[in-house]
Each structure stands twice: as structure tokens, then as C-alpha cells.
C-alpha positions as CSV (number, residue, x, y, z in Angstrom):
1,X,127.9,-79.5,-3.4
2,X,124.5,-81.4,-3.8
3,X,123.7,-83.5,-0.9
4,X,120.3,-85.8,-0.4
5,X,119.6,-86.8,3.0
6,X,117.0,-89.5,3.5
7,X,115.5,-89.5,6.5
8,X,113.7,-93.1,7.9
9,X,111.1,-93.6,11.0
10,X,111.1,-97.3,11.6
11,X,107.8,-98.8,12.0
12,X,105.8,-101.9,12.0
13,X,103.0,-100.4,10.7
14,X,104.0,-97.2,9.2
15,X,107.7,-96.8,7.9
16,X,108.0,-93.1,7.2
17,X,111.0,-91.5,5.1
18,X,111.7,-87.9,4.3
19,X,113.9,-86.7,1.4
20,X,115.9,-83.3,1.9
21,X,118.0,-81.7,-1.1
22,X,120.3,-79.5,-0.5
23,X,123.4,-77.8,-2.3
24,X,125.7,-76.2,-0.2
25,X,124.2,-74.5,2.8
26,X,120.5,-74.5,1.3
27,X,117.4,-76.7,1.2
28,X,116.7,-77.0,-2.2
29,X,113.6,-79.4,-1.6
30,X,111.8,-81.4,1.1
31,X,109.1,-83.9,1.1
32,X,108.0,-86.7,2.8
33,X,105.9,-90.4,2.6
34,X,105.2,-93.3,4.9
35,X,105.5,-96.6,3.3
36,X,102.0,-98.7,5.3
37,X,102.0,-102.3,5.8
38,X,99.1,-104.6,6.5
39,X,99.1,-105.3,9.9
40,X,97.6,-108.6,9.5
41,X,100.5,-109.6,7.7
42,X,103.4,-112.2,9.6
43,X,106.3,-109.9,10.8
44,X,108.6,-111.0,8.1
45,X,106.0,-110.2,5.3
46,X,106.0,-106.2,6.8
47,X,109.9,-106.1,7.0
48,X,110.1,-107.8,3.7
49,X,107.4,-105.3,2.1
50,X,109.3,-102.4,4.0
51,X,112.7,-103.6,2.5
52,X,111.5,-103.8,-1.0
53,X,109.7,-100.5,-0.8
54,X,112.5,-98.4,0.9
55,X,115.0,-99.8,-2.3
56,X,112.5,-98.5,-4.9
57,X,112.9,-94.9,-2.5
58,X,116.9,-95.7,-2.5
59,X,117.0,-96.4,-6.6
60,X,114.4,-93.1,-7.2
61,X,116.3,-90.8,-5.3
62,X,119.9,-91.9,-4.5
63,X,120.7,-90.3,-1.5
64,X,124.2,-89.4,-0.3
65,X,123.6,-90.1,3.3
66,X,120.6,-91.6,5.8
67,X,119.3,-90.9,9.1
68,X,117.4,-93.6,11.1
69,X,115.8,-93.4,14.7
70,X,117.1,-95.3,17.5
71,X,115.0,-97.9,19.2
72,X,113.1,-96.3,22.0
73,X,111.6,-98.1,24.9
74,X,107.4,-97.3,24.3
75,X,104.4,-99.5,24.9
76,X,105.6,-102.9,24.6
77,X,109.1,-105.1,25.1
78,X,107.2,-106.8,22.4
79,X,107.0,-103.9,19.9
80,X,110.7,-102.9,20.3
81,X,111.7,-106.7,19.8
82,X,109.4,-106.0,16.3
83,X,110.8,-102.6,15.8
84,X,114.3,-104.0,16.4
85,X,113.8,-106.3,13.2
86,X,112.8,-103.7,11.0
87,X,115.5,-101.7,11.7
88,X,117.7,-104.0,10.7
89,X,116.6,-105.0,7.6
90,X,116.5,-101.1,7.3
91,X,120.0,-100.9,8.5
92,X,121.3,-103.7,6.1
93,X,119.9,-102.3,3.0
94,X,121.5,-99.0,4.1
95,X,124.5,-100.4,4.5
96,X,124.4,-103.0,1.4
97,X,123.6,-99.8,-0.7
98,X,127.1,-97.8,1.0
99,X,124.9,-95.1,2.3
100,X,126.7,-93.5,5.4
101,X,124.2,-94.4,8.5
102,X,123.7,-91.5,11.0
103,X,121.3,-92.5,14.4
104,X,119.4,-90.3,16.4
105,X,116.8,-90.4,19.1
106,X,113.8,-88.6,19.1
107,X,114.8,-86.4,21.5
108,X,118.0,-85.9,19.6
109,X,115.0,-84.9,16.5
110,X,113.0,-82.5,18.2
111,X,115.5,-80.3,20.4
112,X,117.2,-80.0,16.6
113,X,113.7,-79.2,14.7
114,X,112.0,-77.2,17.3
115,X,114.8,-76.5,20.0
116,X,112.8,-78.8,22.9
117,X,113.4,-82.5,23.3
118,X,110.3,-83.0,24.6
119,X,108.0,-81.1,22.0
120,X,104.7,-82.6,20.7
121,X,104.3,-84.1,16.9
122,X,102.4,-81.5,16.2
123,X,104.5,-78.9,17.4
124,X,107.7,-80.6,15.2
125,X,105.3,-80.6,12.2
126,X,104.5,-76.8,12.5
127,X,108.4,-76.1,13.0
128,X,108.3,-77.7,9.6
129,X,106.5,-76.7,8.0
130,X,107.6,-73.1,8.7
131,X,111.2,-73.9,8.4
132,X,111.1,-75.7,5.1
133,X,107.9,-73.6,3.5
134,X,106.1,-76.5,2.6
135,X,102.0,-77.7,3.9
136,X,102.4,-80.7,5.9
137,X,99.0,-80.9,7.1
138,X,97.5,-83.9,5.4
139,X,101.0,-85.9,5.8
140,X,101.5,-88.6,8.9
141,X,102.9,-88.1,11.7
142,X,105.7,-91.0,10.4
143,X,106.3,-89.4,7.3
144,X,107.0,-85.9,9.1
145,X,109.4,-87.7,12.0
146,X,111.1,-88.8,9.2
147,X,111.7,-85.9,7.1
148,X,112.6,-84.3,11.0
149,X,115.1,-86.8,10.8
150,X,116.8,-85.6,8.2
151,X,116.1,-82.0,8.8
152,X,118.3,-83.2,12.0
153,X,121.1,-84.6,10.0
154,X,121.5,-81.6,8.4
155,X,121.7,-79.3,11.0
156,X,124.6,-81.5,12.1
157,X,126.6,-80.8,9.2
158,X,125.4,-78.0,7.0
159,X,128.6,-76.1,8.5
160,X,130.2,-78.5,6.5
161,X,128.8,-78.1,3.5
């Protein structure tokens, strides 16, 4: 059975998603991009440019399922309030598109990825890298959350593929 798995980091800034293919219990491919708004741009121009970029990622490569990061408490009440909106415009094109919508937190990501929920971004990226055979080193640190993310997903339920 072939199965795509899009994984999504919601940002403000930097949306990252990560693309797994896999048939039966094997990664067939992996990569991973960030989609980077101008942060001088009104809130509802970045979730507006995020929305119309993730479809484009949704129409190229069609996945059967998605896996988005919870809202975590960081810096700012301010930035989750911001966050909050593009994850739901996020969550709504999901949705509107009938892609199944797994959640996960971060520590949920890196205790799955690297077997620690408090492990560094760099350590994740390495486990990644190593894991999945591919060079990660020129990619973002949102664009390699996100394909953790669905490196996560499919931990969950490779036993059922």
C-alpha cells in the first residue's frame, strides 16, 4: 500500500512541511521545504500566502494523511495567538481537502525521531538524516521539524501498513 504523509510546522514566519513516501512498511522517499513569509506583511497576508502555498504542496503531491504540531506555549502569548491563526487556516485546508489530521507536540516529535523528548534541533536533524539517508544540512530547522513530523506519524502506524 502506498502512503504520503505530509508533515506541517506552523509558523509565522517560516511554515515548514515534510513529504514522506512510503509503501508498505518502507520509506520510499523523504524531503522537505519551508514555505517563508515576509514578516512585514499584516498577519492575514502571511496566513493567506501560507494557505495558498501549502494547496499548491497539497495539489503536487496529494497526500493520504497530515501531521501538524500542537500549539506550544514559547516566547510570547502574542505569538501563540498568531500561531493559533495559522494553524487554522492550516487546519481548514486540511480538512476542506479530506486529509485525515493527526497532532503531535514536539516532545511527542523528538522522543519518536531520536528517542528523547527533550533533544536539540540539531540532534533531531542528525537522527534524520541517518534514519532516512538523506543530507539535511543546508535545509531549516522548520522544514526538518516538519518532515520529523511525519517521520512521527509513521512510526505510529507503519505496524499498520
Amino acid at each position: 500500500m502506498f502512503v504520503i504523509i505530509l508533515g506541517i510546522d506552523p509558523g509565522t514566519r517560516n511554515c515548514g512541511y515534510g513529504i514522506l513516501e512510503t509503501e508498505r512498511r518502507r520509506i520510499l522517499s523523504a524531503g522537505c521545504d519551508v514555505i517563508s513569509v515576509n514578516t512585514k506583511l499584516q498577519l492575514v497576508e502571511r496566513v493567506t500566502i501560507i494557505y495558498d502555498d501549502l494547496k499548491k504542496v497539497l495539489l503536487e503531491y496529494q497526500p493520504d494523511m497530515a501531521a501538524v504540531e500542537t500549539i506550544f506555549y514559547g516566547k510570547s502569548i502574542r505569538a501563540a495567538f498568531a500561531l493559533g491563526h495559522v494553524r487554522g487556516a492550516i487546519l481548514l485546508l486540511l480538512n476542506r481537502a479530506k486529509i485525515p489530521i493527526y497532532e503531535y507536540s514536539p516532545r511527542e516529535v523528538k522522543k519518536s525521531v531520536v528517542g528523547n523528548g527533550n533533544a536539540h534541533k540539531q540532534q533531531v536533524k542528525y537522527m534524520l538524516s541517518q534514519n532516512l539517508g538523506i543530507d539535511l544540512e543546508g535545509s531549516s530547522d522548520d522544514a526538518t521539524d516538519a518532515l520529523a513530523l511525519a517521520v512521527c506519524h509513521y512510526n505510529r502506524i507503519r505496524i499498520t501498513l
